[in-house]
N, C-alpha and C positions, 0 to 999 in steps of 0.2 A: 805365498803372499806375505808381503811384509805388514809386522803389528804396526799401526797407525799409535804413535804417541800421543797421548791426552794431552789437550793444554792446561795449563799450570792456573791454579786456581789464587785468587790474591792471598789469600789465607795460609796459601806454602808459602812464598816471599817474605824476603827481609826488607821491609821498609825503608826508605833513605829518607824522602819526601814528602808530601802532601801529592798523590799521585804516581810515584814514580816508589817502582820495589827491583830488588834482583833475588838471583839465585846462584850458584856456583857448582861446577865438577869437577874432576881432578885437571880439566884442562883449561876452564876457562869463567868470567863471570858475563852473566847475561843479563843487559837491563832489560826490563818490563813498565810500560806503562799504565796504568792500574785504575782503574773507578767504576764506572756505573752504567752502562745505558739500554736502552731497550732492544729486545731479544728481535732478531729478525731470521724467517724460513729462509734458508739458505740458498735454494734453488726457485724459489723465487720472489725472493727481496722485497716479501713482506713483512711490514712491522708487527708482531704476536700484542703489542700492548704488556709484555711482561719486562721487567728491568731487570737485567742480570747481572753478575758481577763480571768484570773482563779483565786480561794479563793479556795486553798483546808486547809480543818481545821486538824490540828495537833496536837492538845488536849486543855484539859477543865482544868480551874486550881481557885482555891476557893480563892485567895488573889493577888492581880496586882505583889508582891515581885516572885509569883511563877512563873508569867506570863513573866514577865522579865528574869529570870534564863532560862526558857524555852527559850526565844527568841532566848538567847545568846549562848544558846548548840547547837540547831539548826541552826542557824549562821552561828555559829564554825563549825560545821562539815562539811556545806557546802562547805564552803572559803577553808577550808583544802583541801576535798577532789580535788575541782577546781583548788586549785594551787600544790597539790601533795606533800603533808607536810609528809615529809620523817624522821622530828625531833622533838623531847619534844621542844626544845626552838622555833620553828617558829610554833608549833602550839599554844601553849601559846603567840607568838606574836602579832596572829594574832585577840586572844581571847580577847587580851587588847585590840586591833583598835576595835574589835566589844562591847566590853565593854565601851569605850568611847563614843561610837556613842548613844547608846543606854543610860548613861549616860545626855549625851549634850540633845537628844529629850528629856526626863523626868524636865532639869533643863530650858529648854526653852518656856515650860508648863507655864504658870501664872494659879497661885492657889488662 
């Protein structure tokens, strides 16, 4: 029987975000989605009342520029859908504020 891989706790993760972490191996980098919410029995689908920490992985991407574009799609749709973006121009507004942020983390990186 094959060892079942643990999932990745946010506290392994490189942060990009508010939210959003990765990780990387010699083949590839993988975004992770990252925050908080309440623990639920798996089999069957109830809520424990405990809040746990969560990394769920959202895909695999061969170069950090894919990883980024990814970030920022998923971001975006996020924020949209949360603030109920009804229009091209406030979705694209919102795209820029998630484009800046993500932006500022990369350029406050020391290389």
């Amino acid at each position: 029987m094959a060892n079942k891989k643990e999932p990745k706790k946010p506290s392994e993760l490189i942060q990009i975000i508010d939210g959003y972490a990765f990780d990387y191996d010699n083949m590839n980098y993988t975004l992770y989605e990252v925050g908080q919410r309440e623990a639920v029995i798996q089999r069957t689908r109830i809520k424990t009342g405990e809040v746990k920490e969560y990394a769920d992985p959202i895909g695999f991407y061969s170069d950090i520029k894919g990883l980024c574009n990814a970030c920022l799609n998923a971001a975006t749709k996020k924020a949209a859908k949360q603030a109920n973006v009804k229009t091209l121009g406030d979705f694209i507004m919102i795209m820029e504020q998630i484009k800046n942020e993500i932006v500022s983390a990369v350029q406050n990186t020391s290389i």
